[in-house]
N, C-alpha and C positions, 0 to 999 in steps of 0.2 A: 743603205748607207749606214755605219757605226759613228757612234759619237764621236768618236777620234778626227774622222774626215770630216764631219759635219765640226766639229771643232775649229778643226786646221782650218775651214774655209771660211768662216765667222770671225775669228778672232786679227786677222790680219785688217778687215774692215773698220774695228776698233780704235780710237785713239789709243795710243799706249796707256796715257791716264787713267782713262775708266776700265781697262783691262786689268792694270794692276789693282784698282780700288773693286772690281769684281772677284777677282782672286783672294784679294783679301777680306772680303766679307764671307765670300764663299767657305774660307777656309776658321773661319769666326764661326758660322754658324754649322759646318760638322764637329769644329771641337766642345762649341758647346753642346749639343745636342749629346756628344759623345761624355760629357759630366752629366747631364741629366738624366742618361740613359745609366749609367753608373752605380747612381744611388735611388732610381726609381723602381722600384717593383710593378710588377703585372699587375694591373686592375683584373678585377672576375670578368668573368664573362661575361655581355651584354650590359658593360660599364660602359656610360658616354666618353671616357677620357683613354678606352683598346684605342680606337682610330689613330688617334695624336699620338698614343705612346707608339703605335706602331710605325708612325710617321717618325718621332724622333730615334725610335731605332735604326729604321732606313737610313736615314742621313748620314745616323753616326755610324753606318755600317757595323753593326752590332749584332750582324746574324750568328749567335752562338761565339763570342769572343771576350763578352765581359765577364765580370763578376756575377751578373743577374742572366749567366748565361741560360741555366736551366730553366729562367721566366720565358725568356726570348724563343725557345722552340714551341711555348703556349700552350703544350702538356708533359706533365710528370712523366722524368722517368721511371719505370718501373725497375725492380729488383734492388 
């Protein structure tokens, strides 16, 4: 099952209330994440704070799309 249909069959259960107030957190916390992803650099290697930053790039869907794109693949390119 994709999220889509697992979506479509969850969200009709929903009061419309908390569906919109879900949507709208939901869409709060990728834009934020997508400012923090923005202007945050890559931690080194074996830094406590890779996991979170890796999480907030997730979210903001930031796989090779920002400005800190060349952090985000997690090694240098070469040439």
């Amino acid at each position: 099952m994709d999220w889509q249909s697992l979506l479509a069959s969850v969200l009709p259960m929903l009061p419309a209330q908390y569906a919109g107030d879900l949507v709208t957190v939901g869409t709060f916390l990728v834009a934020l994440c997508a400012l923090l992803a923005r202007f945050w650099p890559r931690p080194a290697e074996g830094s406590r704070w890779l996991k979170l930053y890796e999480l907030v790039n997730s979210v903001a869907q930031n796989k090779g799309h920002a400005a800190n794109a060349d952090d985000a693949a997690g090694k240098p390119t070469s040439g």
